[in-house]
C-alpha positions in Angstrom: 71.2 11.2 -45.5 72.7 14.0 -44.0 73.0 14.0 -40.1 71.4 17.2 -39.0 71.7 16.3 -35.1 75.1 17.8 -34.2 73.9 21.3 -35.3 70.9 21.4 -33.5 72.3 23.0 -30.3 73.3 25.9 -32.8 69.9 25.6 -34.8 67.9 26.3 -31.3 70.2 29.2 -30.1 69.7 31.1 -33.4 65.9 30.2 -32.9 65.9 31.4 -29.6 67.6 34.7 -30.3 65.5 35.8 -33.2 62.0 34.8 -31.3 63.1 37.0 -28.4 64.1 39.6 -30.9 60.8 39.2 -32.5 62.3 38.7 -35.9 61.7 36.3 -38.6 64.3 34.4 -41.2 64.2 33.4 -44.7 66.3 30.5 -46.6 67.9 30.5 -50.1 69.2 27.6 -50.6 71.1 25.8 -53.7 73.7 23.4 -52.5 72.2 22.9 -49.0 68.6 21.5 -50.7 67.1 23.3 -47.6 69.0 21.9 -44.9 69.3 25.3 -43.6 65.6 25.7 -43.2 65.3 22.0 -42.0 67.9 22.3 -38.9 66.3 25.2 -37.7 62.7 23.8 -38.0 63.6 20.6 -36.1 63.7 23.2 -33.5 60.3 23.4 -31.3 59.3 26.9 -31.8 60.7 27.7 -34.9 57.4 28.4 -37.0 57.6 31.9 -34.8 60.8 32.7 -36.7 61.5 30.4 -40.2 59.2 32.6 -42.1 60.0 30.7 -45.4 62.3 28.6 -47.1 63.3 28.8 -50.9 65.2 25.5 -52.3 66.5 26.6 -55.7 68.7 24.2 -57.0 68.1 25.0 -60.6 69.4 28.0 -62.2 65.8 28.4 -63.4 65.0 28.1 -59.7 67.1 31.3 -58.8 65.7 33.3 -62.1 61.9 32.2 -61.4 61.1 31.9 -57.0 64.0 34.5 -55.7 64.1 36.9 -59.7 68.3 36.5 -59.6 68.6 37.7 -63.5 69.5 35.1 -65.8 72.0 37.3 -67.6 73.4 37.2 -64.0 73.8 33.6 -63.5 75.0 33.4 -67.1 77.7 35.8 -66.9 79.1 35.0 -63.3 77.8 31.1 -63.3 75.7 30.2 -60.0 78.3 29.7 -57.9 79.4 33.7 -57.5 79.3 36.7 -55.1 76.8 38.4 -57.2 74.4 35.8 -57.3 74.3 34.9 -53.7 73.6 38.4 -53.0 70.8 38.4 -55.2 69.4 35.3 -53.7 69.9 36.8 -50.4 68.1 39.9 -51.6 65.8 38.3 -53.7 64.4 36.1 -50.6 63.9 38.9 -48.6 61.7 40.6 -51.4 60.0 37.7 -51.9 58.7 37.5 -47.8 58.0 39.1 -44.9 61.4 38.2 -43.4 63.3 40.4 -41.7 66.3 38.8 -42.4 67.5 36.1 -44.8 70.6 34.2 -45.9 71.8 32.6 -49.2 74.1 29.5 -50.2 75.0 28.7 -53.6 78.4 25.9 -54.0 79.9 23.2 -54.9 79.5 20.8 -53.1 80.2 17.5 -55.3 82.2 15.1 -55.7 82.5 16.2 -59.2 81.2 19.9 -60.6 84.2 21.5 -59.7 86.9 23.4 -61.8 89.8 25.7 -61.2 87.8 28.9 -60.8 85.3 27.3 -58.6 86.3 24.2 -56.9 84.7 21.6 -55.2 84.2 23.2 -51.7 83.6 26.4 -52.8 80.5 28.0 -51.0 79.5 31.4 -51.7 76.9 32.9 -48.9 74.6 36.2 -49.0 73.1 37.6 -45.5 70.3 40.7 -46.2 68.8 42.3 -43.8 66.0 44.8 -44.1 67.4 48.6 -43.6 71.0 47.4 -43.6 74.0 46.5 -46.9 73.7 43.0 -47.8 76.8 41.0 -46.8 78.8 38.1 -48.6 81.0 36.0 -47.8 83.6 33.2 -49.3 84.3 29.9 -47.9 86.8 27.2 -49.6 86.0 24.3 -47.5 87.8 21.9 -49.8 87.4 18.3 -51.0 86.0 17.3 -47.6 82.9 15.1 -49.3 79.6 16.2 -50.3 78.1 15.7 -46.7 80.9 17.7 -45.1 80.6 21.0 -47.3 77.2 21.0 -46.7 76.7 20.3 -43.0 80.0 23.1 -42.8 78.1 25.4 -44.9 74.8 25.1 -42.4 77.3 25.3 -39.6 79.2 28.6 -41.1 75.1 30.4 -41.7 74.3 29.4 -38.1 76.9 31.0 -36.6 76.8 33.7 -38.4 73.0 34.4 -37.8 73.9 33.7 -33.9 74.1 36.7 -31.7 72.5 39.0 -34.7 70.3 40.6 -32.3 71.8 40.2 -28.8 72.6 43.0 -26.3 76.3 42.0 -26.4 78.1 43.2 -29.6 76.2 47.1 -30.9 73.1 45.8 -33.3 75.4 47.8 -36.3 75.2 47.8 -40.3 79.1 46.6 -39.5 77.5 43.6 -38.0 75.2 42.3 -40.2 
């Protein structure tokens, strides 16, 4: 089992920033099996904010809960750009989120292949009013439990200071 505990700290400042923001977050998830949503929801308060959670593991998953085309997936495979965007976008659709973030990857041990190795993570951030944004990660053959505690690591940062006074509350930003 995955040790969740050393991401908490992050977990409750994303929590904390989107409850004073009044805002609310949605989960995609494929390779994280909804570790995302469960890190943040370990987090007293967080049924203000985690709006929803979507585990979809299976390609039919993707297609059926989040409506990522299956031409899509069968074109670009899963583990894409164009398919964590639509998960992304598909989330935020599907909920009354105001924001919502994707994984799909490859996590292993095994799955991997030149094009898309084992490590490779492909994340989708969509935001209601702004461009969704994607990004790339090659974490490497770190282990199964390492890509995907990096992978929540990488979203939770990335969700942190989303809505704070700090940086300008851009479309570059999101």
């Amino acid at each position: 089992m995955t040790d969740l505990a050393p991401l908490e700290d992050l977990a409750a400042r994303v929590i904390r920033e989107f409850a004073n923001a009044g805002r609310m977050l949605a989960t995609a998830e494929s390779c994280t099996g909804g570790l995302i949503a469960g890190v943040l929801t370990e987090i007293s308060g967080s049924s203000a904010v985690v709006e929803r959670g979507f585990v979809t593991y299976s390609n039919e998953a993707k297609t059926e809960m989040l409506g990522v085309p299956a031409d899509l997936i069968a074109s670009d495979g899963a583990v894409s750009m164009r398919v964590a965007i639509a998960m992304a976008e598909g989330a935020l659709a599907r909920s009354r989120a105001d924001v919502a973030v994707s994984v799909t990857g490859v996590a292993g041990p095994g799955g991997g292949s030149p094009e898309k190795p084992v490590g490779l993570v492909h994340f989708g951030f969509a935001r209601r009013g702004f461009a969704t944004r994607h990004l790339e990660k090659r974490f490497g053959d770190i282990g199964r439990d390492r890509v995907r505690l990096a992978t929540v690591g990488l979203v939770l940062q990335e969700l942190t200071g989303l809505f704070g006074t700090i940086l300008p509350n851009t479309e570059a930003d999101c």
